[in-house]
C-alpha positions in Angstrom: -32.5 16.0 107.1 -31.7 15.0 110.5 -30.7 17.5 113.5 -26.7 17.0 113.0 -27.1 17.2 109.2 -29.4 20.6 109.8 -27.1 22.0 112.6 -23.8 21.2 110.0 -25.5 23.1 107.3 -26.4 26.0 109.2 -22.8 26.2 110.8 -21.7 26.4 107.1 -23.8 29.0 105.8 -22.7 31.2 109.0 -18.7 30.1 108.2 -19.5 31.2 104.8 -21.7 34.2 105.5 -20.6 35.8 108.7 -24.5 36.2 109.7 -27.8 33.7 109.4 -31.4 35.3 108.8 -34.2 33.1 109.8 -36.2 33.3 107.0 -32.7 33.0 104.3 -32.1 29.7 106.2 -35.3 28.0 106.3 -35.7 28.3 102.5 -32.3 27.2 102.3 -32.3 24.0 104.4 -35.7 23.9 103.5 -37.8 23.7 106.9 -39.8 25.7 108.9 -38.6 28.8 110.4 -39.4 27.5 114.0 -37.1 24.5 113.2 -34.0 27.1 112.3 -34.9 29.0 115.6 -34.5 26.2 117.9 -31.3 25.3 116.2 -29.9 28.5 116.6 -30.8 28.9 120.4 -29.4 25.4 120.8 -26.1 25.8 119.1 -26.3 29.5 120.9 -26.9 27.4 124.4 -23.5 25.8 123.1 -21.7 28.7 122.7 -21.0 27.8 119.0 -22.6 31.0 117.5 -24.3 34.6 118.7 -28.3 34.9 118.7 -29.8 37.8 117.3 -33.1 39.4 117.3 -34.0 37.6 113.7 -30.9 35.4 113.1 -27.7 34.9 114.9 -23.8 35.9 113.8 -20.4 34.1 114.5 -17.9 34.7 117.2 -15.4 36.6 116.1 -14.0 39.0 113.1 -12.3 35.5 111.8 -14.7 32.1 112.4 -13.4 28.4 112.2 -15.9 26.0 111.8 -15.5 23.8 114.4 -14.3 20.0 113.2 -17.8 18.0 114.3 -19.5 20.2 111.9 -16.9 20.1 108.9 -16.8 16.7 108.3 -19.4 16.4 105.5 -17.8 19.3 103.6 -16.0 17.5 100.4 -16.4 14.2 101.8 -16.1 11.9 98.4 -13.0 14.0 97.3 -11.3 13.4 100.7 -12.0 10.1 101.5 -10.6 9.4 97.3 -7.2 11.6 98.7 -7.3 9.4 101.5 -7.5 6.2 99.9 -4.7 7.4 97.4 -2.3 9.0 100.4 -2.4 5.5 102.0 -0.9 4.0 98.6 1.6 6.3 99.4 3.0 4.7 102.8 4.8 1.6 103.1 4.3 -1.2 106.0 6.3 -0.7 108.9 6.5 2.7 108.2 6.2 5.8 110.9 3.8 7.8 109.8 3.0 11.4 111.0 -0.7 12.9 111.2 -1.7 16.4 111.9 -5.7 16.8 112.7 -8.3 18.0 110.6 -11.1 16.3 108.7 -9.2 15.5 105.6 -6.6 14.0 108.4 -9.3 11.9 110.1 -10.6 10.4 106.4 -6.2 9.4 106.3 -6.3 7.5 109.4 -9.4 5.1 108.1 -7.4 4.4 104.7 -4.6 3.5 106.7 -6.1 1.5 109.7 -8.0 0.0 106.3 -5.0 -0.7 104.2 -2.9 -2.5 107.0 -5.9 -4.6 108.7 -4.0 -7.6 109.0 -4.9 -8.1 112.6 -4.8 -10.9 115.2 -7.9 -12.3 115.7 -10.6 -10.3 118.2 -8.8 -9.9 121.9 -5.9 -11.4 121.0 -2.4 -9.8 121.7 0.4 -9.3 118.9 3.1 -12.0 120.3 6.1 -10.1 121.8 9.0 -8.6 119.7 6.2 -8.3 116.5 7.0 -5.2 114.5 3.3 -3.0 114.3 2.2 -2.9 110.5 2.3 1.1 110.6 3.0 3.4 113.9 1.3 6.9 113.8 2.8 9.6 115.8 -0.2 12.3 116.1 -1.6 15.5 117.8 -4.8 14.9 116.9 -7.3 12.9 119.5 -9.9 12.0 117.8 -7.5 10.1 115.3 -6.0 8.6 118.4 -9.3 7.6 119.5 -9.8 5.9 115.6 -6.8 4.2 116.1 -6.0 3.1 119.7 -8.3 -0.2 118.9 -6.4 -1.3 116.1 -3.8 -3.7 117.5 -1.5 -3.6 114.6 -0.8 0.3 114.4 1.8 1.3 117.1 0.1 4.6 118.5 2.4 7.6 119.6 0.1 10.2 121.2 1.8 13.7 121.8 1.1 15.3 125.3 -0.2 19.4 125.0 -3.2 21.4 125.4 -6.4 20.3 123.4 -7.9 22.8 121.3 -11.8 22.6 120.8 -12.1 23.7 117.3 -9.9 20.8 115.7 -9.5 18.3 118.8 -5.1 18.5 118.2 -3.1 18.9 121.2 -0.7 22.0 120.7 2.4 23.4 123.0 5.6 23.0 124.4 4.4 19.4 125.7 3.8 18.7 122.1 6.7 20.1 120.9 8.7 18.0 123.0 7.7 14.7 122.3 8.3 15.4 118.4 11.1 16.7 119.0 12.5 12.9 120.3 10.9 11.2 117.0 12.3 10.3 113.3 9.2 10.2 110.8 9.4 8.0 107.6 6.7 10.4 106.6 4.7 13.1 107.7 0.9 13.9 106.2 0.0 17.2 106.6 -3.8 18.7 106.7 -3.1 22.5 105.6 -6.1 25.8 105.7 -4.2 26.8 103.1 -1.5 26.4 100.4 0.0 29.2 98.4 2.6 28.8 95.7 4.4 31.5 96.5 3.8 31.3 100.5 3.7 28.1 100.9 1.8 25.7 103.5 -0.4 27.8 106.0 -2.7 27.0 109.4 -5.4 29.8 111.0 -3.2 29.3 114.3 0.4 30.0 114.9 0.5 26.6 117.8 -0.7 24.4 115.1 1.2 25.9 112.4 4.1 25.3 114.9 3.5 21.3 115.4 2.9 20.6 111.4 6.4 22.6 111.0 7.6 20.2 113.2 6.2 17.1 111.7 7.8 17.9 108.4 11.3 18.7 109.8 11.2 15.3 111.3 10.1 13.6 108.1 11.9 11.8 105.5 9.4 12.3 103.2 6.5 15.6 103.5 3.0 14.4 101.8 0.4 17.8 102.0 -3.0 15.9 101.1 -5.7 18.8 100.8 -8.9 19.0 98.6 -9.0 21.9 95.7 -10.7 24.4 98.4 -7.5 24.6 100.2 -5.6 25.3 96.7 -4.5 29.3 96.6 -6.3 30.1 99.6 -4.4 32.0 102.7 -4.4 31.8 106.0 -2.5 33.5 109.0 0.2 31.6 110.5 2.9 29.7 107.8 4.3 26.5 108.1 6.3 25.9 105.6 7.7 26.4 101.7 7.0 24.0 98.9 10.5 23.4 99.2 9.7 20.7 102.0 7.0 19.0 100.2 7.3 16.0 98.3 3.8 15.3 97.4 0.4 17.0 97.2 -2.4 15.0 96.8 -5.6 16.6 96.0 -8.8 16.6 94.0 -9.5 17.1 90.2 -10.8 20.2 90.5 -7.2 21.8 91.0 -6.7 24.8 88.3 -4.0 23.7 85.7 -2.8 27.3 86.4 -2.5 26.2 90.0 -1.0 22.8 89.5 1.5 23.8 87.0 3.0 26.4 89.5 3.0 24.1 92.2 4.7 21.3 89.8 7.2 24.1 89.2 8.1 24.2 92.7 9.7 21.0 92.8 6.4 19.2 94.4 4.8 16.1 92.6 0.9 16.6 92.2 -1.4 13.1 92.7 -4.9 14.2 92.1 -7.3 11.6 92.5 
């Protein structure tokens, strides 16, 4: 297990734990105790968790693992949710993206699915309509995509967050504001049938509210994890969503409720 793997594992446990014992994590990760203590006072150095006498704790009453070390979590059902949420848009298309991992996994499948490119270095010839354009908050997605001639790129201005790498704020507000979306793809913490679509923070809850009001078309793509589970700032009801795509592992309970609510379920 290499350092990034280790350091995404033991980010995890503390998400999922609220507190790390030396010993607990060694034997889970299975290494040596001296290898979990560097990592701790390295990801401590990094201000990403608290050291303590014989472990360490996460910031905070309420902890968000930070987007670098979620990545692996679920990876084969989101990149399959992915794959199917690209099927889902159309060439020529304008596409919104929220951020988040599942969000990130989106943009490959759809950089993937419209590769027809001009050759290396060349430039598309003037008055060529791009394959896709993506308006997003999210930079890292913007970083995916900026190389790929044939997607049109709309970046929003705003204030980065560190956790998730989306830009947030009235400076995002306003350039989505002065945009019509074929479709928005939402990345959700949480999606209740009774409360609807949810976010940890009111900002970003604020630009996916957005996204969907300016779609056509509302597509939530979220693994099972994300089914039933609440979080603190809404962003909208079911009413607005046209599509969930998710895993398998959705609970027929869960999928017949959200069904009910007018929303067609894709699970992949």
């Amino acid at each position: 297990m290499s350092k990034q793997q280790r350091w995404g594992a033991l980010m995890e446990l503390l998400a999922e734990q609220g507190r790390l014992e030396v010993e607990d994590a060694a034997a889970a990760l299975e290494v040596s105790a001296a290898t979990i203590r560097r990592d701790l006072d390295e990801l401590a150095a990094q201000q990403m968790l608290v050291r303590t006498r014989g472990g360490a704790v996460a910031h905070g009453v309420s902890y968000e693992l930070p987007l670098r070390y979620k990545s692996s979590r679920n990876a084969p059902e989101k990149q399959r949710i992915a794959q199917a949420v690209a099927d889902l848009v159309a060439t020529g298309d304008v596409v919104g993206l929220n951020g988040g991992t599942t969000m990130t996994e989106v943009a490959r499948a759809l950089a993937l699915r419209h590769s027809e490119a001009p050759a290396p270095g060349a430039q598309p010839s003037t008055g060529t309509a791009p394959a896709l354009t993506v308006v997003t908050n999210a930079l890292n997605i913007a970083g995916d995509l900026a190389v790929r001639p044939q997607i049109k790129l709309v970046l929003t201005g705003g204030v980065a967050r560190p956790q998730t790498y989306e830009l947030v704020g009235p400076l995002t507000i306003g350039v989505l504001n002065e945009v019509v979306l074929d479709i928005a793809v939402l990345g959700v913490d949480g999606l209740d049938p009774d409360r609807g679509l949810m976010a940890h923070h009111e900002d970003e809850a604020a630009v996916s509210r957005l996204l969907a009001e300016r779609a056509h078309r509302v597509v939530v793509a979220a693994d099972a994890t994300k089914i039933g589970r609440r979080a603190f700032a809404r962003i909208a009801g079911l009413d607005r969503v046209h599509f969930l795509v998710t895993d398998a592992s959705i609970s027929p309970q869960a999928r017949t409720r959200i069904t009910e609510a007018g929303v067609k379920v894709l699970t992949v």
